[in-house]
C-alpha positions in Angstrom: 18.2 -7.8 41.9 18.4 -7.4 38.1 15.7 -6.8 36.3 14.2 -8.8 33.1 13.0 -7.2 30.0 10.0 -8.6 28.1 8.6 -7.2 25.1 4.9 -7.0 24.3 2.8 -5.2 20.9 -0.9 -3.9 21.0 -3.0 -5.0 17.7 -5.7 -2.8 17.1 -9.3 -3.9 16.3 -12.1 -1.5 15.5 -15.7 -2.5 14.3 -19.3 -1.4 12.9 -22.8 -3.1 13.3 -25.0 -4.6 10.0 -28.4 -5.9 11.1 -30.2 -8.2 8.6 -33.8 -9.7 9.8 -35.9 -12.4 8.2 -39.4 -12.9 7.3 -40.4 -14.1 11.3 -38.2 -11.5 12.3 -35.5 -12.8 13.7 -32.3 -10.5 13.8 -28.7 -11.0 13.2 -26.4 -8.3 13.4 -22.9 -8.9 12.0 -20.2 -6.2 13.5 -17.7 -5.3 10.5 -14.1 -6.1 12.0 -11.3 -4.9 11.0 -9.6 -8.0 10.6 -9.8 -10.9 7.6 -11.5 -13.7 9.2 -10.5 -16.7 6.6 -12.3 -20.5 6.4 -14.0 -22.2 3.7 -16.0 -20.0 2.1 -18.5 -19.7 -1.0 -18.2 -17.0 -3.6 -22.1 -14.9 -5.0 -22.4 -11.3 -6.8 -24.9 -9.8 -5.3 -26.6 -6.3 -5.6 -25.8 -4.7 -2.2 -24.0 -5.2 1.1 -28.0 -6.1 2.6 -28.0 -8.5 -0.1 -24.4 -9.9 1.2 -26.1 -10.4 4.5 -29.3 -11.9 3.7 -26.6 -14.2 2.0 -25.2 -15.0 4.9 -28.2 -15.5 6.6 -29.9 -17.7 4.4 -26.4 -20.1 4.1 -26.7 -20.4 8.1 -22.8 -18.8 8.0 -21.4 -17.0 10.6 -19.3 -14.4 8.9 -18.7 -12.7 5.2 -17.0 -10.8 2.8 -17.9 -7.5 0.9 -16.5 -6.0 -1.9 -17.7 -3.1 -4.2 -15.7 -1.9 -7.3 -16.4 -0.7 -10.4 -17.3 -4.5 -12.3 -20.0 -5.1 -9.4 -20.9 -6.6 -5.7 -19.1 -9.4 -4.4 -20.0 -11.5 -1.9 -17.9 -14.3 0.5 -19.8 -16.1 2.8 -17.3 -17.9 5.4 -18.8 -20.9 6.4 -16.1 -22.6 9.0 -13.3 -20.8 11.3 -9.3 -21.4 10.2 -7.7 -18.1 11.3 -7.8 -13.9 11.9 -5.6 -11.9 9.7 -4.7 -8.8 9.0 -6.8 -7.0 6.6 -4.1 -5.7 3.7 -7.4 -5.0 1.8 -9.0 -2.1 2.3 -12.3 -2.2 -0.2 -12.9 -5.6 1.3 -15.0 -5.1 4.1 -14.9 -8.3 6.7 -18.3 -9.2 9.0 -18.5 -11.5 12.0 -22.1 -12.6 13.4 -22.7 -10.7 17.1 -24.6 -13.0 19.0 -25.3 -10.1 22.0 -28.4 -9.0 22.4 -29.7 -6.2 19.6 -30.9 -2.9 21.1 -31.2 -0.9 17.8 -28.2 0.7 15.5 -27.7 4.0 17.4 -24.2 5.5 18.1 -23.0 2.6 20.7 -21.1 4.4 24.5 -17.8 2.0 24.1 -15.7 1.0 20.8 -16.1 -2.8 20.8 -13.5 -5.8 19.9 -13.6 -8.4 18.3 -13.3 -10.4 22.1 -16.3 -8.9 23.0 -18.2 -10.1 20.2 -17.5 -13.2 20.5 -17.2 -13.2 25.0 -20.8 -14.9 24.4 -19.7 -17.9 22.4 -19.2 -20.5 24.2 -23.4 -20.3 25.2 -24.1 -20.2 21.7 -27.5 -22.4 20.9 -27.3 -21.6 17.4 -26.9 -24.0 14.6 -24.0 -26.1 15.5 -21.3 -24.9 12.1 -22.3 -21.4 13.8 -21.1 -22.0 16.7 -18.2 -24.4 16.4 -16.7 -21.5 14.2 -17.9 -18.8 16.5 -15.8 -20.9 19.5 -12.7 -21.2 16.8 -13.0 -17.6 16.7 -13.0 -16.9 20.3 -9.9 -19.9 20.9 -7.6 -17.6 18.6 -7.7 -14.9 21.9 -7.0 -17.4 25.0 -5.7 -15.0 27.4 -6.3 -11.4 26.4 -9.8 -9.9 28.0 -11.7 -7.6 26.3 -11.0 -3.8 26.0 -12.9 -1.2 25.9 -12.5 3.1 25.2 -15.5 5.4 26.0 -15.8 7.2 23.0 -16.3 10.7 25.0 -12.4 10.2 25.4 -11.5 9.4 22.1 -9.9 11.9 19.2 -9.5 10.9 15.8 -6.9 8.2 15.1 -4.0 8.3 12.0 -4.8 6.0 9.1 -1.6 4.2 8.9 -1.6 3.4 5.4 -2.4 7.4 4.1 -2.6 11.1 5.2 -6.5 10.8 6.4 -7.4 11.1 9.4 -10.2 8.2 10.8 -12.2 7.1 14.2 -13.3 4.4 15.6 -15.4 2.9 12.5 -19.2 2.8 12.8 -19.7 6.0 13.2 -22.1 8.2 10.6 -22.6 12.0 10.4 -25.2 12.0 13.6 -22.7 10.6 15.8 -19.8 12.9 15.2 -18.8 14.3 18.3 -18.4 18.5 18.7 -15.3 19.8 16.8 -15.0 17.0 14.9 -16.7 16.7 11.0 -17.3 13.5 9.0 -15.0 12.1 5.9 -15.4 9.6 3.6 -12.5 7.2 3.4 -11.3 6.1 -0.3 -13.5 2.7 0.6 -16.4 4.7 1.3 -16.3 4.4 5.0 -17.0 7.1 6.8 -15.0 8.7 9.4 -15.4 11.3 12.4 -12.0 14.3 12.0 -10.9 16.9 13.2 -10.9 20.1 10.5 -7.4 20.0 10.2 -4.3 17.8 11.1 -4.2 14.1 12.4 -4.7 13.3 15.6 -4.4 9.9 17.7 -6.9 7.9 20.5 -7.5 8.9 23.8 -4.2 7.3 25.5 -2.5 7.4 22.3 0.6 9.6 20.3 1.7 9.6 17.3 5.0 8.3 16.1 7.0 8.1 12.9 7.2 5.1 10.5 8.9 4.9 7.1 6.4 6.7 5.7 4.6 8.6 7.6 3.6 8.7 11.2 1.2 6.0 13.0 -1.0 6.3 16.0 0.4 4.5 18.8 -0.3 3.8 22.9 1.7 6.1 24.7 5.0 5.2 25.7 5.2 2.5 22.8 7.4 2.8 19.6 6.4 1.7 16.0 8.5 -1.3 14.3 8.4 -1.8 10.7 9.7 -5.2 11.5 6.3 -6.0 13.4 4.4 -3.8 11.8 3.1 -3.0 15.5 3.7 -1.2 18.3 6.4 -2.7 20.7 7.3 -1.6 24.1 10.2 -2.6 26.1 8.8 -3.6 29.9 11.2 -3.9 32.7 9.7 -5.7 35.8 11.9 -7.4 38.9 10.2 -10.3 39.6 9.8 -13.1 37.1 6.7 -14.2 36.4 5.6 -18.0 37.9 2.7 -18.7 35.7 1.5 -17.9 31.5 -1.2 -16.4 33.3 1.0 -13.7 35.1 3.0 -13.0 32.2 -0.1 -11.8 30.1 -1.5 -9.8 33.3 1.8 -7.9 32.7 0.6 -7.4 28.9 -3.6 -7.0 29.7 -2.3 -3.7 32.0 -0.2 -2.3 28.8 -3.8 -3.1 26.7 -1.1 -5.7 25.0 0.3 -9.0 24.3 3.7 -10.8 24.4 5.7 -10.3 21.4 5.4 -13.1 19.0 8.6 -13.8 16.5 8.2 -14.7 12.8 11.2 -13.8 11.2 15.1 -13.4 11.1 14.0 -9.6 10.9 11.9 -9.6 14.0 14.5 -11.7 15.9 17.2 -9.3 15.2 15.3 -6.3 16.5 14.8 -7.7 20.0 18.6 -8.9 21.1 18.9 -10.1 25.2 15.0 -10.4 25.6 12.4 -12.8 27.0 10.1 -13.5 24.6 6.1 -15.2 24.9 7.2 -18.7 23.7 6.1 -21.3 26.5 4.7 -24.8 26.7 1.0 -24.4 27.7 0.5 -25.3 31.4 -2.0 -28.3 30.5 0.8 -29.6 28.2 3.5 -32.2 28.8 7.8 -30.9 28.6 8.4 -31.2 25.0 10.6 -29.6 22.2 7.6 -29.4 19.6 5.3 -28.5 22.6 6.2 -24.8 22.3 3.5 -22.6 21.8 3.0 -18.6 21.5 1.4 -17.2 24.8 -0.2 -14.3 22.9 -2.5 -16.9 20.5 -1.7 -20.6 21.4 -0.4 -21.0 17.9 2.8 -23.2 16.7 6.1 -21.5 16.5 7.0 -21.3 12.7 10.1 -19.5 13.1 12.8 -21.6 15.2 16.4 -20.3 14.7 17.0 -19.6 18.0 20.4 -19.8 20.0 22.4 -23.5 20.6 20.3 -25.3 23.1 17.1 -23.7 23.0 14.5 -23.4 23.6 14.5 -25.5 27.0 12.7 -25.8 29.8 15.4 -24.4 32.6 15.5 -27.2 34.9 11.6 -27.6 35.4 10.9 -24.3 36.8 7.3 -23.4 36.8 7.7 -20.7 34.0 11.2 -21.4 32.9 10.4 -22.6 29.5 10.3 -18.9 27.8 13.0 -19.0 24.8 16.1 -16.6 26.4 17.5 -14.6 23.3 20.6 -13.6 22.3 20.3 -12.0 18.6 22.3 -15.0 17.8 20.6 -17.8 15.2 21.2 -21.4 15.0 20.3 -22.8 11.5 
């Protein structure tokens, strides 16, 4: 039997804890995230990231923004959830309200995600804007489970974007494990290294880029075109349900790839790809959604007659490409 390739990509998310209390004492403790969570928001300069959270806090919001430069504090309180980004910022620091229970700010035994933060969500009994954009937050990840790395087994990663050396974030001096030293990132952040040379996660290698190497799973490759890790997957049997196909990606720690561009579509030739009609949806062209987020295709020049469903099959409406583009 021939086999079927399918691509997936891992996207990284790494957080630290913020606590703010109020005058009754009740706690809130907002995990920074390495993504940009963005929504309508409302704009204060304030004297101090406690200041940001009190912020927060007092406007009943359920995530903020942090910047420090030279001119002063700045403040964004997020009040309502549209989307997760990329971060391309790296002195603005990005906090989502943790709704788990608080036991203290020491050195936490697993690196957390931003699915686990949010796993809780769906029980929230918080004021209802809270919630609602704490459950928009958790929609945006609708079939990957949360992932976990003891931190006994994890080395320094590769900071993508220069030479340094970083771990998982949230660590302080205290928590730096043997062999390893602290250093303060150009943000201020600081960081758990080795003395000398980079190094990558537990499970992890690195691999050149442009410029540069990045940290990447083992057995994946870096593509400028995703800006991600891809790995090329060969299994025999086809997949009969969305569900399946992600179980393929949650044992990689991945998702299916996702195509935005001509350039990302010319990278993957003769590939299956994660573009199906959700299984509580009805057969139709505009129907299409990515399996790795639920979101709408924005990128459509695919090959003459696609995408389709492949006479009704249970999973048959994946996009088959060619590398070739209908305009």
């Amino acid at each position: 039997m021939p086999t079927t390739k399918w691509f997936f990509f891992l996207i990284p998310l790494l957080e630290i804890h913020f606590v703010t209390s109020t005058d009754v004492d009740v706690k809130y403790r907002f995990t920074y995230i390495s993504s940009r969570i963005v929504g309508s928001k409302t704009e204060h300069s304030v004297g101090s990231l406690d200041d940001c959270g009190d912020r927060a806090y007092d406007e009943r919001a359920f995530a903020f923004a942090y910047v420090a430069n030279s001119t002063g504090h700045f403040c964004t309180v997020v009040h309502s959830f549209d989307s997760l980004e990329e971060n391309s910022r790296p002195q603005e620091r990005h906090f989502l309200m943790d709704k788990r229970d608080i036991k203290g700010l020491e050195c936490r035994e697993y690196r957390e995600t931003v699915r686990e933060i949010i796993d809780e969500s769906e029980d929230c009994d918080d004021d209802e804007a809270i919630c609602e954009a704490l459950q928009g937050v958790a929609s945006s990840f609708p079939f990957h489970p949360p992932i976990s790395m003891q931190i006994q087994e994890t080395q320094c990663a590769l900071k993508s974007d220069h030479p340094d050396c970083v771990c998982p974030t949230g660590w302080t001096e205290v928590c730096c494990p043997e062999r390893t030293q602290p250093r303060t990132d150009k943000d201020g952040t600081q960081f758990c290294c080795p003395p000398t040379g980079p190094c990558c996660p537990f499970g992890m290698s690195i691999v050149p880029k442009q410029k540069g190497n990045i940290c990447c799973p083992t057995g994946f490759k870096y593509s400028p075109e995703f800006g991600s890790c891809l790995q090329n997957v060969e299994i025999m049997e086809r997949p009969q349900t969305i569900t399946a196909l992600n179980q393929h990606c949650w044992d990689l720690d991945a998702e299916p790839v996702k195509i935005e561009n001509r350039e990302q579509n010319q990278k993957i030739p003769q590939a299956i790809i994660g573009l199906q009609i959700p299984e509580d949806i009805a057969w139709g062209v505009d129907n299409f959604r990515w399996a790795s987020d639920n979101s709408v295709p924005t990128f459509t020049h695919w090959k003459d007659g696609e995408p389709n469903n492949h006479n009704n099959e249970t999973l048959g409406d994946e996009v088959e490409k060619t590398g070739r583009e209908a305009i």
